[in-house]
N, C-alpha and C positions, 0 to 999 in steps of 0.2 A: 389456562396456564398449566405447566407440568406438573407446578409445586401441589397442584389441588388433585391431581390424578391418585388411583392409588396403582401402583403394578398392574392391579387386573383390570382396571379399566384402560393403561396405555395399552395393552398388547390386544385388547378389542379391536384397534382402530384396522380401517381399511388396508391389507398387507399393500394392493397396488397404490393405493393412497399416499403411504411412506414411503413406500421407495422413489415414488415420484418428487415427495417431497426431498427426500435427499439427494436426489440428482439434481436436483435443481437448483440444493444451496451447495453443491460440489460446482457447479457450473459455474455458478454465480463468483465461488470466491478461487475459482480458476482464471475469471475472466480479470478478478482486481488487482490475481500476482502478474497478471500479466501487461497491465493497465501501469501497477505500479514499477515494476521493471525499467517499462517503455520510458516513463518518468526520472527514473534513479538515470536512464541512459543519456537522456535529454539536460540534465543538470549537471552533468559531469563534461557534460560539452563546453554549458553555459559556464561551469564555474573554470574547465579550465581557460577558457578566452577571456573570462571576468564580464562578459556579455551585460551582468547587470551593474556592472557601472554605470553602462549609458541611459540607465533607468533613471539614479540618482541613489542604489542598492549600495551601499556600506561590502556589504558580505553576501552568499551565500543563503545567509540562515535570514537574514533580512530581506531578501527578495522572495525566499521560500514564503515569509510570514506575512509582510507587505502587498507583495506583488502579486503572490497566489492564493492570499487570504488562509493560507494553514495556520494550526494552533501554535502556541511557543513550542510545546512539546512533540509536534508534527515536524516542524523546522529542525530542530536538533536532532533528530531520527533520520529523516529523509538528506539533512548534512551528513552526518555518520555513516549511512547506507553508500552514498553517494563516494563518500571517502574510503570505507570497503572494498566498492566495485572498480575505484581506480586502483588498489592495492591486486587485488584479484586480477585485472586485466593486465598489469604491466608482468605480473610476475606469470601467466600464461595460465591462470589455474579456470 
């Protein structure tokens, strides 16, 4: 844990060791904005055809939380994002 390190023991560590490691949590949460994106783009399709009605989906935020197993507070985010990027897209930004 870092909490237990003291300054001179972090800056011991292996220089190629860290850098590797932070490439690799650089990669990692490159890959999830883009993962999430693909996501935000995919549900702005669905919600605007209302696609999960034919589920038996209320809303939006209830297919999100039902149908994709996200939290209550994943659903309300990935609604809001989703609501965002049609605002963004129509207006050309």
């Amino acid at each position: 844990m870092i909490s237990n390190m003291t300054r001179e023991r972090l800056y011991h560590e292996d220089v190629h060791y860290v850098r590797e490691c932070l490439r690799q949590a650089h990669e990692a949460a490159m890959k999830i904005h883009e993962l999430e994106r693909s996501l935000i783009e995919q549900l702005e399709i669905i919600d605007r055809k209302r696609m999960y009605v034919r589920l038996g989906h209320n809303s939006l935020r209830g297919f999100c939380q039902n149908g994709l197993k996200f939290t209550r507070r994943q659903s309300q985010s990935l609604e809001s994002s989703v609501r965002e990027y049609r605002i963004a897209v129509n207006f050309g930004v």
